[in-house]
N, C-alpha and C positions, 0 to 999 in steps of 0.2 A: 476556580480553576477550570478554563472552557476545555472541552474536548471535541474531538474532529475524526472521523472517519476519513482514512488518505486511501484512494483507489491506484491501483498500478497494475498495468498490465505486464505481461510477461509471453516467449515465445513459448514456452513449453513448462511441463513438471516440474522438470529438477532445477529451470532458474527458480521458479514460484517458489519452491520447497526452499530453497536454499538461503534466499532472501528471507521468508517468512522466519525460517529458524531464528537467522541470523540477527534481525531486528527483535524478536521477543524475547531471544536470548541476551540480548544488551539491553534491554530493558525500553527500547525506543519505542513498543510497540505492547500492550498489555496481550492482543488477542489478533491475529492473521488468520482471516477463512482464505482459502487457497478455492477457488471456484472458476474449474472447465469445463470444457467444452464449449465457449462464447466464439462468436465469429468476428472479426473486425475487418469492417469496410473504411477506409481513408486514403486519403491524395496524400504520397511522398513523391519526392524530386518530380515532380508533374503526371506522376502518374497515379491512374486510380487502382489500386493493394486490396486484395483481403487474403485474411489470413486465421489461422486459429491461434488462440492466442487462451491463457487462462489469467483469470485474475484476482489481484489482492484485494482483498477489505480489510483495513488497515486500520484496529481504533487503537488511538492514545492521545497526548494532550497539546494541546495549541501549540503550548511551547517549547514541544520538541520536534516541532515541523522543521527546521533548520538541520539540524541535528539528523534526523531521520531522512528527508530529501538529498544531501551529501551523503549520504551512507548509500541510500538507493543508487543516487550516479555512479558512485564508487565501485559497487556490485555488479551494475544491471549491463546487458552486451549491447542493448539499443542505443543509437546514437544519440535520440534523443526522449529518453522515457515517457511515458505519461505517468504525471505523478496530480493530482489532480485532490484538494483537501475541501472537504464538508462539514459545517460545522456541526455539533449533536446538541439540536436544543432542547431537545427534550429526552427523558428516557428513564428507565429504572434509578433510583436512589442509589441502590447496592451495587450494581454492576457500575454506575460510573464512578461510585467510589473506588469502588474494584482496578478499571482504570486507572485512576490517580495511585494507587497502591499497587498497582503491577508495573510502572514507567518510574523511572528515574527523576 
């Protein structure tokens, strides 16, 4: 059963908080570090943005990347989020079991 780290950014606290709940809570997500104060430089509609923004580290398991991405869009106020998945290939026994035992 692979698992994956999914990153997402967010404009502020209480989307980050809200979302993190929300996914851990329905089991899509076993663990959400919520981590601010990051700064984000990128081009929208032609223009170059920065902004503060805080963000998710998102671990749970490959195959509820679908499932967890729909729920993100669903939630999230940006028009088009960064949702952005890495896979974990390596790492503690227990906690990725933990993982699989914490996700649906």
């Amino acid at each position: 059963m692979s698992k994956q780290i999914v990153l997402v950014t967010c404009p502020d606290n209480e989307v980050a908080g809200r979302l993190a709940a929300t996914l851990v809570e329905e089991r899509l997500a076993a663990c959400v570090n919520v981590v601010g104060g990051i700064r984000s430089v990128y081009r929208w509609e032609g223009k170059v943005q920065e902004d503060a923004e805080v963000l998710l580290i998102i671990k749970t398991r490959e195959a509820l990347f679908a499932p967890l991405e729909a729920r993100i869009k669903a939630l999230h106020p940006y028009e088009v989020p960064e949702i952005i998945a890495l896979p974990i290939t390596q790492g503690s026994a227990e906690y990725l079991d933990w993982i699989a035992q914490s996700t649906r």
